[in-house]
BALOBA-1460 file (C-alpha; in Angstrom, 3 decimals):
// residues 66
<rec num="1" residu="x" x="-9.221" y="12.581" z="8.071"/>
<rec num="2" residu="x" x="-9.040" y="15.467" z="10.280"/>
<rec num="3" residu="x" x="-10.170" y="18.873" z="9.165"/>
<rec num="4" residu="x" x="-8.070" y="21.829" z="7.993"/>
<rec num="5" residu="x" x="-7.693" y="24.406" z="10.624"/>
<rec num="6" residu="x" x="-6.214" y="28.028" z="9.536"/>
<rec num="7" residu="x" x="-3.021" y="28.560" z="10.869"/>
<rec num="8" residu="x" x="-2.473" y="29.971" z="14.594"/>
<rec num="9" residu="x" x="-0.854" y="33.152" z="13.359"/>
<rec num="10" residu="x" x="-3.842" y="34.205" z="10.461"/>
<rec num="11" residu="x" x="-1.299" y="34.741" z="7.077"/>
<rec num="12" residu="x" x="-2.418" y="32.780" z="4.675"/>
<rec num="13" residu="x" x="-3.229" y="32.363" z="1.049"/>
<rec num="14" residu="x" x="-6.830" y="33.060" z="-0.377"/>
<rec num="15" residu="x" x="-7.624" y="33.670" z="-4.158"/>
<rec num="16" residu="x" x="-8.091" y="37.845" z="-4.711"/>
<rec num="17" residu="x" x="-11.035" y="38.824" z="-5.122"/>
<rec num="18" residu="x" x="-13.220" y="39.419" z="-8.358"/>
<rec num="19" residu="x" x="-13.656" y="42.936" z="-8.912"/>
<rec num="20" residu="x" x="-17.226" y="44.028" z="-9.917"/>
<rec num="21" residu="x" x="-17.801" y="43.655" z="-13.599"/>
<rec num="22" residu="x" x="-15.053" y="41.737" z="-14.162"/>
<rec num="23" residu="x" x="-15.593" y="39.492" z="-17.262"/>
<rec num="24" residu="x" x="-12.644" y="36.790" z="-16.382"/>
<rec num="25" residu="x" x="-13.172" y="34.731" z="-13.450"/>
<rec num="26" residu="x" x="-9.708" y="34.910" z="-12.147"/>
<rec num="27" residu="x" x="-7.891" y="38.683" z="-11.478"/>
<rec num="28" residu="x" x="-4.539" y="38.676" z="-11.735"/>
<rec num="29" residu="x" x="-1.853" y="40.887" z="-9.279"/>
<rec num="30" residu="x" x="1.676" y="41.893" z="-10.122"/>
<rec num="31" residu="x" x="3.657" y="39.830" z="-6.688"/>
<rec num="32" residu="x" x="4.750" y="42.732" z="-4.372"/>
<rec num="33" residu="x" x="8.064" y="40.091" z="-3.378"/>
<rec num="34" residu="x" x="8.594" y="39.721" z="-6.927"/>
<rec num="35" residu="x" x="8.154" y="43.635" z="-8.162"/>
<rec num="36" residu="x" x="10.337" y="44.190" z="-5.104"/>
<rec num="37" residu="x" x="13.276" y="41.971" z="-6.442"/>
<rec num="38" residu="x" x="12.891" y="43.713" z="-9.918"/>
<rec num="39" residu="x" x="11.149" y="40.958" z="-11.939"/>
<rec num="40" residu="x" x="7.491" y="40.902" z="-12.991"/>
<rec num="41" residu="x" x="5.280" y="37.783" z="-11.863"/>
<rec num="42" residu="x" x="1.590" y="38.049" z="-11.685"/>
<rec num="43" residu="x" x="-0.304" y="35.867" z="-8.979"/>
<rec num="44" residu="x" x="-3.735" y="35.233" z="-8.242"/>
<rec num="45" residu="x" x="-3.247" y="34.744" z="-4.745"/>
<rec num="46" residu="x" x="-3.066" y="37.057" z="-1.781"/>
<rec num="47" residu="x" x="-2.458" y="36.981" z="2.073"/>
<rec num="48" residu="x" x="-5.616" y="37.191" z="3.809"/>
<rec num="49" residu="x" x="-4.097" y="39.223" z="6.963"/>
<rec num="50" residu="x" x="-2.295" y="41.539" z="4.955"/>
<rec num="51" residu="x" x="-4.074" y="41.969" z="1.666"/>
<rec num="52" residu="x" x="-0.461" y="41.687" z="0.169"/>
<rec num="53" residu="x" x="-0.742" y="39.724" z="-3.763"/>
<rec num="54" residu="x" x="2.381" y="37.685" z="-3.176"/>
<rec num="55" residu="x" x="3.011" y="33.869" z="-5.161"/>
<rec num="56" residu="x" x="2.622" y="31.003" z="-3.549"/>
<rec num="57" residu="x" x="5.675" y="29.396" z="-2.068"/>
<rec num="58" residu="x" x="9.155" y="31.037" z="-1.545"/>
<rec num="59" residu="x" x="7.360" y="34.803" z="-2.147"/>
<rec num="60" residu="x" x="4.947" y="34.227" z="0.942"/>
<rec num="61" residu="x" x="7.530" y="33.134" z="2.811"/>
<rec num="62" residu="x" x="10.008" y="35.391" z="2.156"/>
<rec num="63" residu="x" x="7.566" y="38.334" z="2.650"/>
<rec num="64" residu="x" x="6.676" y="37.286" z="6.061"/>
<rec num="65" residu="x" x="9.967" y="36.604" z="7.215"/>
<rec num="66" residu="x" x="11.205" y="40.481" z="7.059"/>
């Protein structure tokens, strides 16, 4: 197997960090992409480059394209 390199142009998905204090081991985001489209979707995931909470999928895409 070959290892996994980050990709060339440094967006990509990492969990957000847990604030201090926080009792849950997950925190939860409202999805800018989603918000922005006028529907409410809450992610754990963010872009590491950009900070942005987006979901996985169509939502990172879609963000990066514009």
């Amino acid at each position: 197997k070959q290892p996994n390199e980050a990709p060339d142009d440094k967006h990509y998905q990492e969990p957000i960090p847990v604030p201090e204090n926080f009792k849950r081991s997950k925190y939860f985001k409202n999805c800018k992409q989603c918000t922005k489209n006028k529907t409410r979707k809450q992610t754990q995931l963010q872009c590491k480059e950009c900070t942005v909470p987006l979901c996985a999928g169509k939502c990172f895409e879609s963000w990066h394209k514009e």
